[in-house]
C-alpha positions in Angstrom: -4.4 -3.2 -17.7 -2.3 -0.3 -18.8 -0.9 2.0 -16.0 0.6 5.2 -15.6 4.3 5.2 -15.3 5.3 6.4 -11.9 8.7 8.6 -13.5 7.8 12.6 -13.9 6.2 13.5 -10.5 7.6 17.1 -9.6 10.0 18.1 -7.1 8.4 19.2 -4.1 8.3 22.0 -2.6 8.7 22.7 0.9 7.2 24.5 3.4 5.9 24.9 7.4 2.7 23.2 7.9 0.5 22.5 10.7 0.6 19.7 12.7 -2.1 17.0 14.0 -2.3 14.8 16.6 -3.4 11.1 15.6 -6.3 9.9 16.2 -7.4 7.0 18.3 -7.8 3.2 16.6 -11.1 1.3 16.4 -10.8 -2.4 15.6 -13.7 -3.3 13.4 -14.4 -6.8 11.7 -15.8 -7.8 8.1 -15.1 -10.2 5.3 -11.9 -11.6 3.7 -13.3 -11.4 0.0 -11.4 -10.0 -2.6 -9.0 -8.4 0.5 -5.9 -9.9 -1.1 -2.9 -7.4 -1.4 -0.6 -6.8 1.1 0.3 -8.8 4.3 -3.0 -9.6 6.1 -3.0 -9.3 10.1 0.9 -8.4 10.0 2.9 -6.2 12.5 5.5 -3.9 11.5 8.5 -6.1 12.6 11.1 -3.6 14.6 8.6 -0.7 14.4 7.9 0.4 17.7 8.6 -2.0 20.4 11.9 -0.7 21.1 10.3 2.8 22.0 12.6 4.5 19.7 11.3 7.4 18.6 13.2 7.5 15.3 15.3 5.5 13.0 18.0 6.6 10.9 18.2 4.7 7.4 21.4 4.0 5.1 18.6 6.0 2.2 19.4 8.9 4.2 15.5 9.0 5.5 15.0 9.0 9.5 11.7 7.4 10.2 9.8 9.6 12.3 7.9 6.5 14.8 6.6 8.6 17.8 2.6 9.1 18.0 3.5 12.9 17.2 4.2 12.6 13.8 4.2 16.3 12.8 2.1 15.9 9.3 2.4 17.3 6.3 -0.7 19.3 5.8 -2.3 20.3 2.9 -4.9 24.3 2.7 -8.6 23.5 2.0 -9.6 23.2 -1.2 -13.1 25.0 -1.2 -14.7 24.0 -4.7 -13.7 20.4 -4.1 -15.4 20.5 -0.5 -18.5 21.3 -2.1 -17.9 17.8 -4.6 -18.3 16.1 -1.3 -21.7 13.5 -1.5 -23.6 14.9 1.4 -24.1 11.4 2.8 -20.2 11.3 3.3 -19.4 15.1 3.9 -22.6 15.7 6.8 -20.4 14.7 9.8 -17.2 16.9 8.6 -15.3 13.6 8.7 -13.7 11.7 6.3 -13.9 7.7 7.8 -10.8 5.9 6.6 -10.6 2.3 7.2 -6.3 0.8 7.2 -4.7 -2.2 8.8 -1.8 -0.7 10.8 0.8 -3.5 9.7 3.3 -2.9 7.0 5.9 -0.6 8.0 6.5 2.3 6.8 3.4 2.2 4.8 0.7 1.7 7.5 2.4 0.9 11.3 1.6 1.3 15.0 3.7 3.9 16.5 6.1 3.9 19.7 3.1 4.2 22.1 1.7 0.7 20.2 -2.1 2.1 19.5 -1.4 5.4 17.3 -1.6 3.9 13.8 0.8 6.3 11.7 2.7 5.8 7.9 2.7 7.0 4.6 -0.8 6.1 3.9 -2.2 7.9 6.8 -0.4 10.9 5.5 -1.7 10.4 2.3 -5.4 10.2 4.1 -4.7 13.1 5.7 -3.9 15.4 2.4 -7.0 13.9 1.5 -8.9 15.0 4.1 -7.8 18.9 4.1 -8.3 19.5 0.3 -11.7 18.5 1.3 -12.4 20.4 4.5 -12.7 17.4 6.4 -11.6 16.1 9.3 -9.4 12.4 9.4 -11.3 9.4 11.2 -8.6 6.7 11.4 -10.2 3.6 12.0 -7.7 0.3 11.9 -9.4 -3.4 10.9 -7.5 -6.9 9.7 -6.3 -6.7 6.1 -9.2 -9.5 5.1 -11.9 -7.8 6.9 -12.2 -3.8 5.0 -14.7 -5.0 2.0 -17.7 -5.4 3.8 -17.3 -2.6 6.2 -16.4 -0.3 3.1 -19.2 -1.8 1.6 -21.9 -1.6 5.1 -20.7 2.6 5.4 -18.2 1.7 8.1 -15.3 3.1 6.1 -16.2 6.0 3.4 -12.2 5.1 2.4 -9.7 2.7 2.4 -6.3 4.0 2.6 -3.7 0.5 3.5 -1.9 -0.8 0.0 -4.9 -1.9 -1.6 -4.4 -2.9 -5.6 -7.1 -2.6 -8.4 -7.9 -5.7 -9.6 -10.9 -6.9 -11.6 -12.6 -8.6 -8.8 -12.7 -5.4 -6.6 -13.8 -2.9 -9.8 -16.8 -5.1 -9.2 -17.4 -3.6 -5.6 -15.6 -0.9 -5.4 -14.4 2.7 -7.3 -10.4 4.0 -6.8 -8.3 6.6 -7.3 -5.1 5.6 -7.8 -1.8 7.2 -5.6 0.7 4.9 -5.8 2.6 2.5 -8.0 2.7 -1.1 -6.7 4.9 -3.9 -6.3 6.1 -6.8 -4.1 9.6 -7.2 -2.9 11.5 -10.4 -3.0 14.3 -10.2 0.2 16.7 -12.4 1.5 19.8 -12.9 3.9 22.5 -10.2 3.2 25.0 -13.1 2.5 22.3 -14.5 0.0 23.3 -14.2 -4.5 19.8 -14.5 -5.4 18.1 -12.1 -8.4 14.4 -12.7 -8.4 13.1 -11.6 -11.7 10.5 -14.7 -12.2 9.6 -18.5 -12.0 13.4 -20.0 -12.4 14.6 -17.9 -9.6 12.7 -19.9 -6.9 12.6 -23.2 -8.0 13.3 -25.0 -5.1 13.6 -22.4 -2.4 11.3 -21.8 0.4 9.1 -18.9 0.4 7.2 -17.0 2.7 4.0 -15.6 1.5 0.5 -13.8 2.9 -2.3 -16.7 2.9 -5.2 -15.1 0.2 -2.7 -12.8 -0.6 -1.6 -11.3 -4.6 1.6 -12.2 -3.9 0.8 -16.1 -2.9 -1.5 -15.8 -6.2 1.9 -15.0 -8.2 4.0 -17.5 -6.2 1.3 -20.2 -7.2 1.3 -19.5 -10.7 5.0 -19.3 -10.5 5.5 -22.9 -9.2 2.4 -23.9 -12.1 5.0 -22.8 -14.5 7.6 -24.7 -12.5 6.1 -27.8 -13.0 5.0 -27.2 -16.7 8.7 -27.2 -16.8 9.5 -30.4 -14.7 11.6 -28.1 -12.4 11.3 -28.1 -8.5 8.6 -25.3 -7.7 8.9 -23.6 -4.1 8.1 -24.2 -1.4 5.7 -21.9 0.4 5.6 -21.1 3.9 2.8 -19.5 6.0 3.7 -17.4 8.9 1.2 -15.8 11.5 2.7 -12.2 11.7 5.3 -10.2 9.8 7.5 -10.6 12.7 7.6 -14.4 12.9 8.2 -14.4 9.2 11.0 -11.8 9.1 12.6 -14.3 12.4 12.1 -17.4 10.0 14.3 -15.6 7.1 17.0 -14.1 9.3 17.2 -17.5 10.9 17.6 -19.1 7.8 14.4 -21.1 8.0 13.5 -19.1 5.5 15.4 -18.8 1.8 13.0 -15.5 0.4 10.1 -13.5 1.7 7.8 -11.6 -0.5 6.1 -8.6 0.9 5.0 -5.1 -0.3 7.7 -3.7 -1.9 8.5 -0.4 0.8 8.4 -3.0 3.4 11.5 -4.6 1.6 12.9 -1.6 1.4 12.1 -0.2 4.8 14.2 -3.4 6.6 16.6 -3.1 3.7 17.9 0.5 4.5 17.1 -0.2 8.7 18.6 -3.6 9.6 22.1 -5.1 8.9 20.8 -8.6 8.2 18.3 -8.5 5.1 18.3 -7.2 1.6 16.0 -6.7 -1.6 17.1 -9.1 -4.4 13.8 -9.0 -6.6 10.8 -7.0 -7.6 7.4 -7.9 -9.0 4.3 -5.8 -10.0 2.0 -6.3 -7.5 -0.2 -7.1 -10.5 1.4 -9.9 -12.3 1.4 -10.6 -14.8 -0.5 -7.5 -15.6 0.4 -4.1 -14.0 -1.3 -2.6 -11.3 -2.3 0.8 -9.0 -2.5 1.3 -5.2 -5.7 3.2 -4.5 -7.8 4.7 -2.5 -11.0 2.5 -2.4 -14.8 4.0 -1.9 -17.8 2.3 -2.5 -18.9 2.1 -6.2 -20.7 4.3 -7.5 -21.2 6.2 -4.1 -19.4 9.4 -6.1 -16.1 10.1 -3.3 -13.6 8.1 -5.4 -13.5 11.0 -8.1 -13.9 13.8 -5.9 -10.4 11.9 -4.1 -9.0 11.7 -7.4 -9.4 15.6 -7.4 -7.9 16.0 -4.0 -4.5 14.1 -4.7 -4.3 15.5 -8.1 -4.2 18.8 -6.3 -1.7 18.0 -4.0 0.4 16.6 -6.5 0.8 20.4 -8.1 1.0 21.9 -4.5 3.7 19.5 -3.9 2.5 18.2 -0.9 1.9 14.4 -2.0 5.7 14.7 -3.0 6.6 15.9 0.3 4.5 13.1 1.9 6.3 10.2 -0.2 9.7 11.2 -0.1 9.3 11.6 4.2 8.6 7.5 3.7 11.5 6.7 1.1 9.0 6.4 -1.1 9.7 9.1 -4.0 10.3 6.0 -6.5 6.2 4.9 -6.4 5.4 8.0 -7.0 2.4 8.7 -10.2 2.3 12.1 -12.2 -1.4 12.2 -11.9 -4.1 10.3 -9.8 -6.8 8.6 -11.8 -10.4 7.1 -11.0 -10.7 3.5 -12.1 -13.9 2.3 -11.9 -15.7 -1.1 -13.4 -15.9 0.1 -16.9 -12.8 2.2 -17.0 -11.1 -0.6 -16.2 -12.2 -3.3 -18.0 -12.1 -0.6 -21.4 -8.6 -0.3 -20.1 -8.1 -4.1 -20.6 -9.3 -4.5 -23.7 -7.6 -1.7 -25.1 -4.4 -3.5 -23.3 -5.6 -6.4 -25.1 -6.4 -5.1 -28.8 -2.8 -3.3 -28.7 -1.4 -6.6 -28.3 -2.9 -8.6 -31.1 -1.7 -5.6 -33.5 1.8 -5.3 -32.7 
């Protein structure tokens, strides 16, 4: 599927805002079906359990970690309030379901229960174009779908992808590019850019993650080839796996891509030597994820497309170091969109 380049977002424009205080967790449980995107039941390796309260990065951005984190806010947007579904909009909140364990994307704070990141901010512009108060509520990365699909969660804001198994389930709007980063020892010469570049190594991965699905269709192509495929190694949390590569036990580890970044730009140790679409070998979208058909994925759509012209998404992005994902416009993707997408994709390339 054919996506929207993530080049000509608008220079933001700043201004005060008002602050919030984050909310409390809640640990709910669900399914691991079609959860596969981003590193399931991972902590955010050197994120808070040094109490700093902020770390300085060689991208000249200084991670804000503390439980206050001083939000970008965004006015209410009263004709969009009133495209709420009254099911969803009754209680005045908007229930967001994320997983609290990629830094900087979604991350416990210094205080190790405040769940904080870019996609929280992102939640929370959200939530004040539509007059509606933030509900953060943090589950494992494999347990969202059927929570989103029971009522649990009215959205999921944590690095989720569209793919054509969850257009199936669920509606989006789209607000971020996506990709997974390849990183490695600083001292390390390797320049991921598919299959032939990891022939032989080791590999950490996510288990029932997008990126083990490339990985394993990597080493397929490997072995089509009679070259050594990878080897893949399984870690239980981000931390373990980010010990394993500094120790060496470890050749690569692919992760979300601001992850990569985050550790590249904070630590003196690692470095990004590859990038992927998160969708490959198609391209892909993160998204906000709603219930199909339920009617809050285009009313969301709405909301960031409005604070992409206020400049406030812009604002949000670039506080994370994450200006480079960045998308011009926020789109709803939906079962049919999506697979008309594809087969437009599809119809382009038989006639070129």
């Amino acid at each position: 599927m054919a996506f929207p380049s993530p080049a000509g977002i608008r220079a933001p424009r700043f201004r005060n805002r008002r602050t919030l205080a984050a909310l409390p967790a809640v640990v709910l449980l669900g399914t691991a079906a079609l959860s596969a995107c981003a590193d399931p039941g991972a902590t955010a390796a050197g994120s808070a359990s040094d109490g700093a309260q902020t770390t300085a990065a060689r991208n000249g951005i200084v991670y804000n970690t503390a439980p206050d984190q001083q939000r970008i806010r965004a006015e209410k947007d009263t004709a969009l309030a009133a495209k709420v579904p009254e099911l969803i909009g009754k209680d005045g909140k908007l229930a967001i379901a994320t997983t609290a364990g990629s830094i900087p994307l979604s991350f416990h704070a210094t205080d190790d229960k405040t769940p904080i990141g870019s996609e929280l901010d992102i939640a929370q512009l959200v939530a004040d174009k539509l007059g509606l108060e933030l509900d953060v509520q943090v589950t494992s990365w494999e347990n969202w779908p059927l929570k989103t699909q029971s009522g649990d969660f009215e959205a999921v804001f944590s690095n989720v992808g569209v793919n054509k198994d969850r257009v199936k389930l669920f509606d989006f709007a789209s607000y971020r590019a996506a990709f997974m980063g390849f990183e490695a020892k600083k001292s390390a010469t390797y320049d991921i850019k598919g299959a032939d570049d990891i022939s032989g190594l080791k590999v950490s991965v996510g288990s029932g993650t997008n990126q083990e699905k490339i990985l394993l269709a990597w080493n397929k192509e490997l072995e089509g080839k009679g070259k050594a495929p990878a080897t893949l190694q399984y870690y239980s949390s981000d931390a373990d796996t980010i010990l394993a590569l500094s120790s060496g036990r470890t050749d690569l580890n692919i992760a979300p891509y601001p992850s990569t970044v985050y550790r590249e730009n904070t630590r003196d140790d690692l470095k990004v030597v590859g990038k992927v679409n998160a969708g490959w070998p198609s391209e892909t979208l993160v998204a906000a994820t709603t219930l199909r058909g339920n009617g809050l994925a285009p009313v969301i759509t709405e909301a960031l497309n409005s604070a992409i012209e206020d400049g406030s998404y812009a604002e949000v992005l670039e506080r994370w170091g994450l200006s480079e994902e960045a998308l011009p416009e926020s789109k709803t993707i939906t079962e049919e969109s999506f697979a008309a997408a594809r087969a437009a994709a599809t119809q382009n390339g038989k006639t070129r």
